[in-house]
C-alpha positions in Angstrom: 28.1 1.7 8.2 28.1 4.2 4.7 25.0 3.1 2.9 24.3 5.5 -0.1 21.3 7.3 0.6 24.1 8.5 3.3 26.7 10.0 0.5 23.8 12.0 -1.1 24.1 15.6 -0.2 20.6 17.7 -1.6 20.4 21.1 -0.7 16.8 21.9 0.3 15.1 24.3 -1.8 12.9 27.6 -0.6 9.8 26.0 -2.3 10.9 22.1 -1.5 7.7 19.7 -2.5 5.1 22.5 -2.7 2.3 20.9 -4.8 -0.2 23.2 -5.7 -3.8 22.1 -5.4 -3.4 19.5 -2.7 -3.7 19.3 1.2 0.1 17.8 1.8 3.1 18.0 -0.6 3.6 14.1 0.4 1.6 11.4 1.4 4.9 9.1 3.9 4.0 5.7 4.2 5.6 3.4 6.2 5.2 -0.4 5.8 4.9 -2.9 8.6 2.1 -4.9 10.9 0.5 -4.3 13.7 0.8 -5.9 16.9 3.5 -5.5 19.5 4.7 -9.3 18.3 6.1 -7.5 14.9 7.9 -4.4 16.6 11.5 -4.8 16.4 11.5 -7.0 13.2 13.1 -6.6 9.5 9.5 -6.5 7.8 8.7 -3.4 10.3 11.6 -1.2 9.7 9.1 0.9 7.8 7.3 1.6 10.9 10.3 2.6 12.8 11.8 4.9 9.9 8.2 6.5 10.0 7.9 6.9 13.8 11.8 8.8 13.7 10.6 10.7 11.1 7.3 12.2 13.3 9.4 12.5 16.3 12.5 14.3 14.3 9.4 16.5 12.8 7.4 17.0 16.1 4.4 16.0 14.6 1.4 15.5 17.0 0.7 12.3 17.8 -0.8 9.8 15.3 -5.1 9.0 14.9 -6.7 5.9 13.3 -7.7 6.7 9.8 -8.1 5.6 6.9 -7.5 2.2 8.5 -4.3 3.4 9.5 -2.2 5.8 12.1 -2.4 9.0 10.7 -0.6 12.4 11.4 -0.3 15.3 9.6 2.5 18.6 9.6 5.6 20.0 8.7 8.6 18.3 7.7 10.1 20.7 10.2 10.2 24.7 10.8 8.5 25.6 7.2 8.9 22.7 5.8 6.9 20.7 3.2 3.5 20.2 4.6 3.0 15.9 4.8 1.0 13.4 5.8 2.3 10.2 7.7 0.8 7.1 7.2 1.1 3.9 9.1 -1.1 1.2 8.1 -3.0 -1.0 10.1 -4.1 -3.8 7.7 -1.2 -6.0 8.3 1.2 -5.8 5.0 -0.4 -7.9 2.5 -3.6 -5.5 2.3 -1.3 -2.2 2.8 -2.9 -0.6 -0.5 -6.6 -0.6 1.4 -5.4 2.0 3.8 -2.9 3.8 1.2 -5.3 4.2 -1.7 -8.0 6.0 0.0 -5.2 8.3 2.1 -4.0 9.5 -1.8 -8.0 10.0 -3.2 -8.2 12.2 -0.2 -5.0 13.9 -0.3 -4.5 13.9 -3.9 -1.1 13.9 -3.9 0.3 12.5 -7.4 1.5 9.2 -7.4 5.4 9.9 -7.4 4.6 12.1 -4.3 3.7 9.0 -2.4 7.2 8.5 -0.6 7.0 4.7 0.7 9.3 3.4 3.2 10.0 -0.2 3.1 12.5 -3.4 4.4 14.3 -4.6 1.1 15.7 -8.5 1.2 17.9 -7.5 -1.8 19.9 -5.3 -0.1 22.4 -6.4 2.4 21.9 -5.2 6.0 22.6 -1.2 6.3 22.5 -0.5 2.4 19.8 2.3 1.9 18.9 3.0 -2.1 16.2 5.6 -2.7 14.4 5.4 -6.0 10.9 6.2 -8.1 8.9 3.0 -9.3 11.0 -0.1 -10.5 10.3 -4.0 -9.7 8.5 -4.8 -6.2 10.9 -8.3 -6.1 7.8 -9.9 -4.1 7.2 -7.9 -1.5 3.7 -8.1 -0.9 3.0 -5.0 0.5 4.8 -3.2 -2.4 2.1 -5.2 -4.5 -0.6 -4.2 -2.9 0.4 -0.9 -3.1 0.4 -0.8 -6.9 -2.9 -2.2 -7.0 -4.5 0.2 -5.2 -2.6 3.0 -6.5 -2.9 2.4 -9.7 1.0 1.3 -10.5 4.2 1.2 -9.2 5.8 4.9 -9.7 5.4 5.9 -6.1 8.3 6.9 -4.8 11.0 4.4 -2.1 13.2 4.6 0.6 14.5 0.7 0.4 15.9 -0.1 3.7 18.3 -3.0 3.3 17.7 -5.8 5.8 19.3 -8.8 3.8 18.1 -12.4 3.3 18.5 -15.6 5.1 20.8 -18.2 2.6 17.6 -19.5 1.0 15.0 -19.1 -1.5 12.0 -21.0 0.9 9.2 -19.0 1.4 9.0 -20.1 4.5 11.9 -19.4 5.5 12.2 -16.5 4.1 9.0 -15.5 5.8 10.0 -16.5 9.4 13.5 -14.3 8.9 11.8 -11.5 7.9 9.1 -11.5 11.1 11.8 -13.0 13.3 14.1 -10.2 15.3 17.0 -8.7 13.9 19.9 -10.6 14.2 22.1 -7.3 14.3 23.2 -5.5 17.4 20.2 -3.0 18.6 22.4 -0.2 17.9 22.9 -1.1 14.3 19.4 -1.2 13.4 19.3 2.2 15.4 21.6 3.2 12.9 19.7 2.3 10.0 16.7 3.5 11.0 18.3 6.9 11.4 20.1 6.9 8.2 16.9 5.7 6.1 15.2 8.7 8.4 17.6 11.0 6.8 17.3 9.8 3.3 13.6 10.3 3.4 13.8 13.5 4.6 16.4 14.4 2.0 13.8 13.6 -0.7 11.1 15.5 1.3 13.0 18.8 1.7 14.6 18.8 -2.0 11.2 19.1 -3.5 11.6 16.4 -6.0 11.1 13.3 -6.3 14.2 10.8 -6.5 14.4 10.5 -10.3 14.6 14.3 -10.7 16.9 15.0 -8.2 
């Protein structure tokens, strides 16, 4: 599975995402909801991209704030400093744990590195990009509400869509399991993992790389 974060090749820079002036170079969030009935579900990917990220890190193990799982370290031996953020508001209300995360860590927006399952990408298709349309994901949304707008920056983690345009059903593919093998969602997650981390380690964010 070549997705295209996969064929990007950034070499990481001495100074990569030092931003002078705040606690962390970036504030990683990753979407999803609580509850063990969501793990292992296309609206979670997020989660899991987040969680291979602190483990591929070693970052100690996460603490509830800011209504969220919180850890904070390096994006590996001298690496960026960062700030991992899993919120625990369920999707819809993501931007009441995100918004006070950013006033404390006062990170600029485009330094707010969001990763996120993306219906309009086809299973295994990674795209990483600054801002642009949210294409109804709610959590996106609520995101640029409390943030303030949409130029944070995204790791979109193709998980395709169901042949409809129902909500509903739409909804129930999304929090249903994956219909892929284990090991090809074990494969995504990994790649999106390294896409993220290209972004982290090259000191810019997506647009300026």
């Amino acid at each position: 599975m070549q997705t295209e974060a996969a064929r990007i090749e950034l070499a990481p820079s001495p100074l990569a995402g030092r931003h002078r002036g705040a606690p962390v170079d970036w504030l990683i969030v990753g979407l999803g909801n609580p509850g063990s009935e969501y793990a292992g579900t296309p609206h979670n990917v997020g989660f899991e991209v987040a969680e291979r990220l602190s483990s591929r890190w070693a970052l100690p193990k996460a603490k509830a704030k800011y209504s969220g799982l919180l850890t904070e370290g390096r994006a590996g031996p001298d690496g960026p400093r960062v700030a991992m953020l899993l919120p625990q508001t369920y999707m819809n209300d993501a931007g009441g744990s995100v918004g006070p995360a950013r006033g404390a860590f006062k990170v600029p927006l485009e330094r707010v590195l969001v990763l996120h399952d993306e219906i309009d990408l086809p299973f295994g298709e990674i795209r990483v990009r600054v801002g642009g349309g949210l294409a109804g994901h709610n959590g996106l949304k609520s995101l640029k509400a409390a943030l303030g707008g949409a130029g944070f920056a995204r790791v979109r983690v193709g998980v395709g869509r169901p042949p409809t345009t129902d909500p509903d059903r739409v909804a129930a593919y999304v929090l249903g399991r994956f219909r892929e093998p284990r090991e090809e969602v074990a494969l995504l997650v990994e790649q999106a993992a390294d896409a993220a981390e290209r972004v982290v380690l090259a000191g810019d964010p997506p647009d300026a790389q």
